[in-house]
C-alpha positions as CSV (number, residue, x, y, z in Angstrom):
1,X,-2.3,-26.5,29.0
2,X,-1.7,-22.8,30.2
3,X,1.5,-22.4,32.5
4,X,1.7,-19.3,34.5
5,X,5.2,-17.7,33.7
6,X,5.6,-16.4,37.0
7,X,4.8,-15.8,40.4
8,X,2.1,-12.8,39.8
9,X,0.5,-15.1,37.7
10,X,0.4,-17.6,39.4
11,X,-1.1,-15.1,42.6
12,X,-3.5,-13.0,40.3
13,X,-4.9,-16.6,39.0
14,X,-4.9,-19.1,41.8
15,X,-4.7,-17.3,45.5
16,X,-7.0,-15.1,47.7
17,X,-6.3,-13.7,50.1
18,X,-8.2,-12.2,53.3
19,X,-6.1,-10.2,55.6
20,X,-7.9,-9.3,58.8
21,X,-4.7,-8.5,61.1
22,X,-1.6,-9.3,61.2
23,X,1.1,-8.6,64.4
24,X,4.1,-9.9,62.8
25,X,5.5,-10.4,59.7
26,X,8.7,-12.5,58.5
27,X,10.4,-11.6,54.8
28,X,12.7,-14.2,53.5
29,X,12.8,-14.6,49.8
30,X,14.6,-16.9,47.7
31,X,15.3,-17.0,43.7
32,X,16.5,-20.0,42.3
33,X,17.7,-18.1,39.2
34,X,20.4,-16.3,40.7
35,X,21.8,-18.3,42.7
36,X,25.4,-18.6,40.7
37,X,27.6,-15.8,39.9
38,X,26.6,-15.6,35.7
39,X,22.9,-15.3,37.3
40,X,23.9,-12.4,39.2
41,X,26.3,-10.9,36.5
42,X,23.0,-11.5,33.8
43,X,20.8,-9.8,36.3
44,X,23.5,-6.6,37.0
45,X,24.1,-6.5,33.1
46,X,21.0,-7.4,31.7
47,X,18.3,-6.6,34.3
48,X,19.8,-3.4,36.1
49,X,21.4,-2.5,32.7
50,X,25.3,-1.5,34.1
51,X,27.3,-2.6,31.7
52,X,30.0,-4.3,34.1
53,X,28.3,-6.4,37.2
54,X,29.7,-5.1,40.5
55,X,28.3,-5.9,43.8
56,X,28.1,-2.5,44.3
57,X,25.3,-2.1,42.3
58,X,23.5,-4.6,44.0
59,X,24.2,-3.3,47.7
60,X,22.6,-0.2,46.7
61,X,19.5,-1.7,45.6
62,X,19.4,-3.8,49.2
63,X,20.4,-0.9,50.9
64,X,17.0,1.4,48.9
65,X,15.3,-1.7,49.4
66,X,15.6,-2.1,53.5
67,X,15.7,1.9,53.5
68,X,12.0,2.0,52.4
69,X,10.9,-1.0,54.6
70,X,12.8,1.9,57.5
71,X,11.0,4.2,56.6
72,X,7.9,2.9,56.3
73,X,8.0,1.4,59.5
74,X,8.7,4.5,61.5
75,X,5.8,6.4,59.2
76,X,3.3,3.6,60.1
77,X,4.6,3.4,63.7
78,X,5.2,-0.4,63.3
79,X,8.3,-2.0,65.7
80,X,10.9,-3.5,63.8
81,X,12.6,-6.4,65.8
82,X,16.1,-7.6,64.5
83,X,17.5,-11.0,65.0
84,X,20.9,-12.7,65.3
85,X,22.2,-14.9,62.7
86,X,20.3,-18.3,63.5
87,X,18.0,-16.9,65.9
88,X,15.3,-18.7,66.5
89,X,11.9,-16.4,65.5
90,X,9.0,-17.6,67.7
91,X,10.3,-18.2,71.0
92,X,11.7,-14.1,70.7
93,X,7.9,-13.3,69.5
94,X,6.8,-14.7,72.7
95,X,9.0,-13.7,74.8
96,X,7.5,-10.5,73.3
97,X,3.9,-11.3,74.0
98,X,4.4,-11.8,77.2
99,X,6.2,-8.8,78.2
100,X,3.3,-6.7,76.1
101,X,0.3,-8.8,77.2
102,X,-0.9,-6.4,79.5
103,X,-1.8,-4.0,76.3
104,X,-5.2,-4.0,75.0
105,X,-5.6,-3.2,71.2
């Protein structure tokens, strides 16, 4: 039996997907494997290739990281709507859609 290794495997072999629109989009990712403080030091060593592991290296890469989703927000003219901690999402979206229904598209 074949295992895919990881997750573009897993999506190049076993999902399609059709994208007609889309008005909003939620990002929250997750990785099990660094989820202790060796992971992350492996990951800043290892992965990054520094060879002490600092948090600093790793708020520049979130800060690159949610610098390009900036910037290509602003480029595409797409809204960018931020949330408290423990907001909940969907009753903001349609408080949203109700303030915008008036638009036509």
């Amino acid at each position: 039996m074949n295992v895919p290794q990881n997750v573009a495997e897993l999506q190049r072999e076993k999902i399609v997907m059709e994208l007609e629109g889309i008005d909003r989009m939620y990002l929250n990712a997750y990785v099990p494997q660094l989820t202790t403080a060796a992971s992350i030091a492996g990951f800043v060593r290892k992965h990054l290739g520094y060879r002490f592991a600092s948090t600093k290296q790793v708020c520049e890469m979130t800060e690159r990281f949610v610098d390009n989703i900036r910037h290509f927000a602003s480029e595409e003219g797409i809204e960018i709507v931020h949330f408290e901690k423990g907001q909940r999402k969907a009753p903001g979206f349609r408080q949203k859609d109700a303030r915008h229904s008036h638009r036509s598209w």
